[in-house]
MIKENU-528215 format. One record per residue (C-alpha): residue in one letter; x, y negated, z negated. Coordinates in pm, whole numbers. Layout:
BEGIN
 resn      x      y      z
    A      X      Y      Z
...
END
This chain:
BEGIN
 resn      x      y      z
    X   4486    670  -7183
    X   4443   1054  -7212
    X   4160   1218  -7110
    X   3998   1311  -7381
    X   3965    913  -7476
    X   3752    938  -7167
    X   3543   1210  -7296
    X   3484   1075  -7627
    X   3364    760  -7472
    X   3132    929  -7240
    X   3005   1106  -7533
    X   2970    851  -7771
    X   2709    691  -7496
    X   2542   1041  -7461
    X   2475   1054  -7785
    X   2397    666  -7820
    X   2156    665  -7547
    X   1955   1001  -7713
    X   1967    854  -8061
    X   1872    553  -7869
    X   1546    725  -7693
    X   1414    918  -8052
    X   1432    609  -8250
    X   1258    342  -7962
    X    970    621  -7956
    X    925    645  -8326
    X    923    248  -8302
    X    668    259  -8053
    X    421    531  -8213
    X    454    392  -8550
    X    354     10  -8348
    X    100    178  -8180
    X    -74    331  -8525
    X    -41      1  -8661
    X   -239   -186  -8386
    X   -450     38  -8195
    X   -516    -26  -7817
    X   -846   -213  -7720
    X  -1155     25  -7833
    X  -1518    -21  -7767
    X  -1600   -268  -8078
    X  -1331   -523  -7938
    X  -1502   -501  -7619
    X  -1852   -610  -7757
    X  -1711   -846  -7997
    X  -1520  -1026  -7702
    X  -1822  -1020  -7498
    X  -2034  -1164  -7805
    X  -1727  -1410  -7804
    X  -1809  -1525  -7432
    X  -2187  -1559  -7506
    X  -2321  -1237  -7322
    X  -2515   -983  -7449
    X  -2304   -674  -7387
    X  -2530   -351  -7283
    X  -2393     -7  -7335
    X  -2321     23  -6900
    X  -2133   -287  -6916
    X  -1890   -180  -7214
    X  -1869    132  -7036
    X  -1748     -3  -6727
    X  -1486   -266  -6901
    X  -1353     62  -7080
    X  -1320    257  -6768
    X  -1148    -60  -6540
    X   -904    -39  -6817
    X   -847    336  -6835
    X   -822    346  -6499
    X   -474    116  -6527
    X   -295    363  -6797
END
């Protein structure tokens, strides 16, 4: 095989993997718009869930033990 074979082959995965990249992170913002991480009101509903009585501190801290992990 002649080398430029090689070099179109090399290429074509180049350009494959960046295509690759653009269109996984469109994917991924467009999932991410569509269901939002874990906010404050799923916090105190899952709480309310569990039986407790969520106060402000305690969302607080549940929000920052999770921030912390990002």
């Amino acid at each position: 095989m002649p080398w430029f074979a090689y070099l179109f082959i090399v290429l074509a995965l180049i350009i494959g993997a960046v295509i690759g990249f653009f269109l996984s992170q469109r994917y991924f913002k467009r999932y991410l718009e569509k269901n939002p991480p874990i906010n404050e009101k799923m916090v105190r509903a899952m709480m309310t869930q569990m039986g407790r009585k969520p106060s402000e501190k305690q969302v607080r801290q549940v929000m920052a033990s999770m921030n912390q992990y990002k």
